[in-house]
Every structure is written in C-alpha cells, then in structure tokens.
C-alpha positions in Angstrom: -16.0 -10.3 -6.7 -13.3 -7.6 -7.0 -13.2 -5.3 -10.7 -9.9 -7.8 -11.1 -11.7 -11.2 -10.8 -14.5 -9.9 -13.2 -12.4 -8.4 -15.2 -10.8 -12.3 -15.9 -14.3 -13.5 -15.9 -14.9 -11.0 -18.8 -11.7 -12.2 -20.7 -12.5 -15.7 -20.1 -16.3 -15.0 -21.7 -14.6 -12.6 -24.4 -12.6 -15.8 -25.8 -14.8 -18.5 -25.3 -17.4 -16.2 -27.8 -14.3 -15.0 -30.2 -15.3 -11.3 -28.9 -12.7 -8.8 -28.6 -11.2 -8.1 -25.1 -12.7 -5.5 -22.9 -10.5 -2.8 -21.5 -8.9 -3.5 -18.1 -10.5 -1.8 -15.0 -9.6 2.3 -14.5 -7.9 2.8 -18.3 -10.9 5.2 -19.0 -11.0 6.6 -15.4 -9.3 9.7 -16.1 -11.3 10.2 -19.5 -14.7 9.7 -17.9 -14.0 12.4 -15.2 -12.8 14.9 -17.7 -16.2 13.9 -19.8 -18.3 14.8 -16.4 -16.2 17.7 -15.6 -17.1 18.8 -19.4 -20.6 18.3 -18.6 -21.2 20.3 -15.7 -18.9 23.4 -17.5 -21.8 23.3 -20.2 -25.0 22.8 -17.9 -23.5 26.2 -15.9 -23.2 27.8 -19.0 -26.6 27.0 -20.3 -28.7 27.4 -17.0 -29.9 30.4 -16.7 -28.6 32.3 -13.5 -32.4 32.2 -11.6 -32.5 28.6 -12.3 -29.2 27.8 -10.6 -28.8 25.6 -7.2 -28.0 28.6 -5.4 -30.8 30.5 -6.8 -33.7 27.8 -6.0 -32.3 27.3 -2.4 -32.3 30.9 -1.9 -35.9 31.3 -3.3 -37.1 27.9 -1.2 -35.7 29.4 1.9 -37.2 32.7 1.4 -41.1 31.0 0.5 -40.6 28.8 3.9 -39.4 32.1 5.8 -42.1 34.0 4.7 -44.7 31.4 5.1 -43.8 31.0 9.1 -43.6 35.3 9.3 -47.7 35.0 7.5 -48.3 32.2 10.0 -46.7 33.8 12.9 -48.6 37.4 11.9 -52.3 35.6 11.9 -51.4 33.8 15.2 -50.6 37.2 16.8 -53.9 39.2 15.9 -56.8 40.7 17.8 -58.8 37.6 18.2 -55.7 35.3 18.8 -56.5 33.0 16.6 -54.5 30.7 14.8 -55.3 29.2 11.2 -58.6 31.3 10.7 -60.3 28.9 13.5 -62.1 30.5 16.6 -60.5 31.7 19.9 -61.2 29.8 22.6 -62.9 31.6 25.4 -62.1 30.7 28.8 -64.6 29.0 31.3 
C-alpha cells in the first residue's frame, strides 16, 4: 500500500468515526526537515567540543593505535614473548 491508498483508507476511517481529516502525505515534509535541521544546530551548540563525533573518533582511534604500539612493544622484548606468556625454547 502506497502513502496515497492509506492516505484514502485514513479519510475513509476519519468519516466513518466523524474524526477530522488527516493531512495529506508530504504537507509537513518541508516543516519536519527544518524541525530536524533546528535540532542538530542546537545539539552542536550544546555539546561540548571533546564530546563531539569528531572528537570520540579521534580519541577511539588513538586508544586502538596505542594499544597495538603497547602490544607490538611487549612482543618485541628480550624474552620475545608475547602477552606476558613464556618463550618457547627450541628442541
């Protein structure tokens, strides 16, 4: 069912219950994007800078990095080993 077909099923139900019509499909299109548009001005005006989507992927990517250098660094040592378990000795 297309929003036209519903919308006449809505009109149909809307007279059979003495209800007032509902608005046809798209009037408030252009006032609902405005209304979201609104929104996201305020939330960037209200977030604090650190707490931004540019921000946390910036800090996420600089956790994972640094993870992988710590990894990478205890793999590398005297012992060779990895993850704090024993080197293997070869037979």
């Amino acid at each position: 069912m297309n929003a036209g077909q519903q919308h006449l099923l809505d009109l149909y139900r809307a007279a059979q219950r003495g209800e007032a019509a509902p608005p046809a499909p798209g009037t408030h299109t252009v006032r609902a994007a405005r209304e979201i548009q609104h929104w996201h001005h305020f939330r960037a005006a209200v977030t604090a800078p650190a707490d931004r989507l540019p921000s946390r992927i910036r800090r996420a990517v600089r956790s994972a990095a640094t993870a992988l250098l710590r990894r990478e660094a205890g793999a590398t040592g005297a012992t060779g080993a990895r993850d704090g378990a024993p080197a293997r000795v070869a037979s």
